[in-house]
N, C-alpha and C positions, 0 to 999 in steps of 0.2 A: 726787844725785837720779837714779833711771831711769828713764828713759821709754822706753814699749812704742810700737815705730811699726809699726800693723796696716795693711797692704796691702789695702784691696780693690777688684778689677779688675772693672771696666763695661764692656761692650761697646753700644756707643749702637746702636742700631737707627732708624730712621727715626721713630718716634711712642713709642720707650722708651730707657732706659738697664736694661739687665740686669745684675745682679750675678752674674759668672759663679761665684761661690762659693756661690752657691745653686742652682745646677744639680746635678742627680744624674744625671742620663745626658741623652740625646740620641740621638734614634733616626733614621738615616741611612736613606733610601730614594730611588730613580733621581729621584724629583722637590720631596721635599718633606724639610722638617725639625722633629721633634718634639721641642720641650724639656721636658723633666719636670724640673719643678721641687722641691724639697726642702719638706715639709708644714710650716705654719705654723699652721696650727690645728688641735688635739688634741682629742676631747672624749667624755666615757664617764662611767661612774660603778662607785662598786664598792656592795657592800653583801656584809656579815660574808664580808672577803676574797672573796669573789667580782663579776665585772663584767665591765664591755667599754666599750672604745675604741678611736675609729676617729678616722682620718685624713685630710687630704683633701687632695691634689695639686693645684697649680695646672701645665698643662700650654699651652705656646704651638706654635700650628703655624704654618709658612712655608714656604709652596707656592711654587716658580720662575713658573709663571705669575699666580698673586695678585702675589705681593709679592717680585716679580725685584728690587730693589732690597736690602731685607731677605735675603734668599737668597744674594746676594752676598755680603753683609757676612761673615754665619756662614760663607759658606764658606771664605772668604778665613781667617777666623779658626783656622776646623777648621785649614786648613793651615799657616798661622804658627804654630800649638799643634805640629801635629805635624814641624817644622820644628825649633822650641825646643827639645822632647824629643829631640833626634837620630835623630826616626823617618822615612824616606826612601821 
């Protein structure tokens, strides 16, 4: 028999657990940090081959003075990532 063992990593935050396999970037600035999130809901329509659809990001921001605790955490993680990677 096989069985598939799917890894997926959380990063607990103070009031979440994030699935960092759903992050699509992350936008680094001197004080704050923006996660864009990967679109989970789709929605359009076509009519004879032709239409439109759109998508909608879920996006969290973590400010060092809001949420110094939160702030921490990612950042700590930015660098245990880039640590993993062999990036110095």
């Amino acid at each position: 028999m096989l069985y598939i063992k799917t890894m997926t990593r959380f990063l607990r935050l103070t009031n979440m657990l994030l699935n960092v396999n759903q992050i699509r970037l992350i936008e680094i600035t001197p004080d704050k940090y923006t996660i864009r999130m990967n679109a989970h809901h789709i929605q359009g329509f076509t009519l004879f081959w032709r239409g439109s659809f759109e998508s909608y990001n879920h996006d969290l921001d973590c400010c060092k003075k809001v949420n110094s605790i939160d702030y921490k955490i990612i950042s700590d993680w930015l660098l245990a990532e880039e640590n993993n990677n062999g990036r110095n």
